[in-house]
ZAMARGU-4260 file (C-alpha; in steps of 0.2 Angstrom, whole numbers, plus 5000, padded with zeros to 4 digits):
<rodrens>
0) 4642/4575/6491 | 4657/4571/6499 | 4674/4578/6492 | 4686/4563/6487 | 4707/4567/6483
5) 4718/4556/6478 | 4736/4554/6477 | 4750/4543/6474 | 4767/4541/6469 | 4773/4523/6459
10) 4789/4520/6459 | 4802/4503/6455 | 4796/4498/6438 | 4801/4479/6440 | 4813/4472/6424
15) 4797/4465/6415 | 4782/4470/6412 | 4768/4465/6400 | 4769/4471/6382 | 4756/4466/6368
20) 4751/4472/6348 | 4734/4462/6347 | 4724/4463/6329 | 4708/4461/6326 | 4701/4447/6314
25) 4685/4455/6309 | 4690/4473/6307 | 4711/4472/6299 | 4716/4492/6302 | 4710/4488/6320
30) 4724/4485/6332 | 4727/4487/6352 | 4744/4492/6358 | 4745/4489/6376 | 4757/4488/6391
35) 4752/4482/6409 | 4767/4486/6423 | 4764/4473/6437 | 4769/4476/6453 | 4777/4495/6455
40) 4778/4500/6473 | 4766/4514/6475 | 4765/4526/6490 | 4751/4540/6493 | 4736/4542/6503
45) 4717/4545/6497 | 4705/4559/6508 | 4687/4556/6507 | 4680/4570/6517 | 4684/4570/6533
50) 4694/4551/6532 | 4710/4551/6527 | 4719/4532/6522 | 4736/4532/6520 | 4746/4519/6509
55) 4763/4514/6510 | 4773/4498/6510 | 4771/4483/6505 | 4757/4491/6494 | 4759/4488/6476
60) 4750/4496/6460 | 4747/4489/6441 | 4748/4502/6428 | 4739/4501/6411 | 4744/4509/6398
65) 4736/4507/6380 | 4733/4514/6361 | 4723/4508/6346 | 4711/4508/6332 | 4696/4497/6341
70) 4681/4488/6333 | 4664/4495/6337 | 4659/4480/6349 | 4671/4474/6358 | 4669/4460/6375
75) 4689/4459/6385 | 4691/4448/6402 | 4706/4456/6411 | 4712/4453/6428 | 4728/4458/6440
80) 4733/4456/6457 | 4751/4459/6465 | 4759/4459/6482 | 4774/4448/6493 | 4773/4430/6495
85) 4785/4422/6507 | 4797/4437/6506 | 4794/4437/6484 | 4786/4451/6476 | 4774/4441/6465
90) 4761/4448/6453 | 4750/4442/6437 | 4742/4447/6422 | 4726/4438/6414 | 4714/4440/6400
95) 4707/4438/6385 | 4692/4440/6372 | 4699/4457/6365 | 4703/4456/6348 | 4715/4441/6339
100) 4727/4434/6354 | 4730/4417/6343 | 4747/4420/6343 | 4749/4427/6361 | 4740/4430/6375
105) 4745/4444/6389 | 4743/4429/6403 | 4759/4431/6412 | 4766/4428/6431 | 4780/4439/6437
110) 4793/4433/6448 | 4803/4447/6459 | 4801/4455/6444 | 4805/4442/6430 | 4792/4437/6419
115) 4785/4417/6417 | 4773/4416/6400 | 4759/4407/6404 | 4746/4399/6391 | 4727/4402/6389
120) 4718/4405/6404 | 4699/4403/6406 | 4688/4416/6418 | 4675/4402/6425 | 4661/4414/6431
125) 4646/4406/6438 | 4628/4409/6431 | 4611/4408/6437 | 4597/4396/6429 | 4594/4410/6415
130) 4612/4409/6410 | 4616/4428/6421 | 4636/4431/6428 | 4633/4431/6446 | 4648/4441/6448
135) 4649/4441/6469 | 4649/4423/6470 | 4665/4410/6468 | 4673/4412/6454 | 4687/4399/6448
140) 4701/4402/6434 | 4708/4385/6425 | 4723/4386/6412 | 4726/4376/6399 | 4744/4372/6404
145) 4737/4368/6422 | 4748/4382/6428 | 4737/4394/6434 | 4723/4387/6445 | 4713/4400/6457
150) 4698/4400/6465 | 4692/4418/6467 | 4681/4423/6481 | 4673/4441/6476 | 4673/4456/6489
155) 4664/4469/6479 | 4658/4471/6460 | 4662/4489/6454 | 4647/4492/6442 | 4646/4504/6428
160) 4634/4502/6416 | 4634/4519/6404 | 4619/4517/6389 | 4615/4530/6377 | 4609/4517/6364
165) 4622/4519/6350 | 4636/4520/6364 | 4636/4508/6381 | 4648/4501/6391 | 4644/4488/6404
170) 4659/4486/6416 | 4659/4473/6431 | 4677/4477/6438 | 4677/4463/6454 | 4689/4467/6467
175) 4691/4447/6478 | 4707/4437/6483 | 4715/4423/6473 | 4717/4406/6481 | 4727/4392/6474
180) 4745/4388/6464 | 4755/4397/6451 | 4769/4387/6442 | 4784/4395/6434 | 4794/4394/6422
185) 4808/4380/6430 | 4792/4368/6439 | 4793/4381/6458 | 4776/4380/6465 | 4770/4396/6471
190) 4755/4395/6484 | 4743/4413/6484 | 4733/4413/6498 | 4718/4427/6501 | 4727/4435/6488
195) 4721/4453/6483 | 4716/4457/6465 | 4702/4458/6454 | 4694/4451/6439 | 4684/4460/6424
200) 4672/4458/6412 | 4668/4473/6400 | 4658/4474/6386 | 4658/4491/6376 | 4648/4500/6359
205) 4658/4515/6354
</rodrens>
């Protein structure tokens, strides 16, 4: 085995972030506090035996944070990705398909640190002839306000896929880069090209 340490320091918490309370329609003492901090400048370095990587500007971090009372099968598709863009730090949050998000979603674009709301947002994941993800091929994401449209080429699937009957979780977390057009709030364009990020799909017992 090959020793791994980490560390990192994250710093410059941008003026938004996303923040969301989502219920649960099936289950109503079932809720899911969450807050996701796109875009915090994050510095550190990671040794993996012998190798060591260091990380310093312009890298960026997204932090997670989350409480709540969950159902016992739950599916989310959740996906990030944050760095510079013609001289603008320029980040996003996607997902759906955890719990009741009716009246909001957590889809969001943030701007040098301002947030743009976006609407829903659909993770297009292509499927074999028996209906299987095939998570390292293209992907694209649609919106249906058109304002966020990506094509998502995948570089590596992080699979986890823990089963001990009464509890699983089956986790394809796919790291890849976004390309195609964002649209804030007052009509600017923004262009992502090659774009690191990744995009999830988890589906949990527990």
């Amino acid at each position: 085995n090959t020793d791994l340490n980490a560390e990192f320091e994250l710093t410059d918490e941008p003026q938004d972030s996303m923040v969301i309370i989502t219920p649960f329609k099936k289950k109503k003492k079932a809720f899911y506090y969450n807050q996701k901090i796109v875009g915090m400048k994050a510095v550190g370095k990671v040794e993996l035996g012998d190798k060591l990587i260091t990380f310093d500007e312009p890298t960026r971090a997204i932090l997670d944070w989350g409480r709540g009372v969950w159902t016992y099968r739950n599916t989310w598709y959740w996906g990030a990705g944050a760095g510079i863009v013609d001289g603008h730090e320029v980040g996003f949050n996607i997902g759906y398909g955890f719990g009741d998000t009716s009246a909001a979603s957590e889809n969001m674009v943030f701007y040098d640190g301002v947030a743009h709301k976006l609407d829903g947002v659909t993770f297009n994941i292509p499927l074999d002839a028996k209906g299987r993800e095939l998570y390292t091929s293209p992907w694209t994401f649609t919106s249906t306000d058109g304002r966020f449209e990506m094509d998502f080429q995948p570089i590596i699937d992080r699979h986890s896929n823990a089963n001990v009957v009464l509890i699983s979780s089956n986790q394809h977390q796919v790291f890849g880069k976004f390309t195609g057009k964002i649209t804030l709030d007052d009509g600017k364009v923004v262009e992502l090209k090659d774009f690191v990020g990744f995009a999830e799909k988890v589906k949990n017992k527990w």
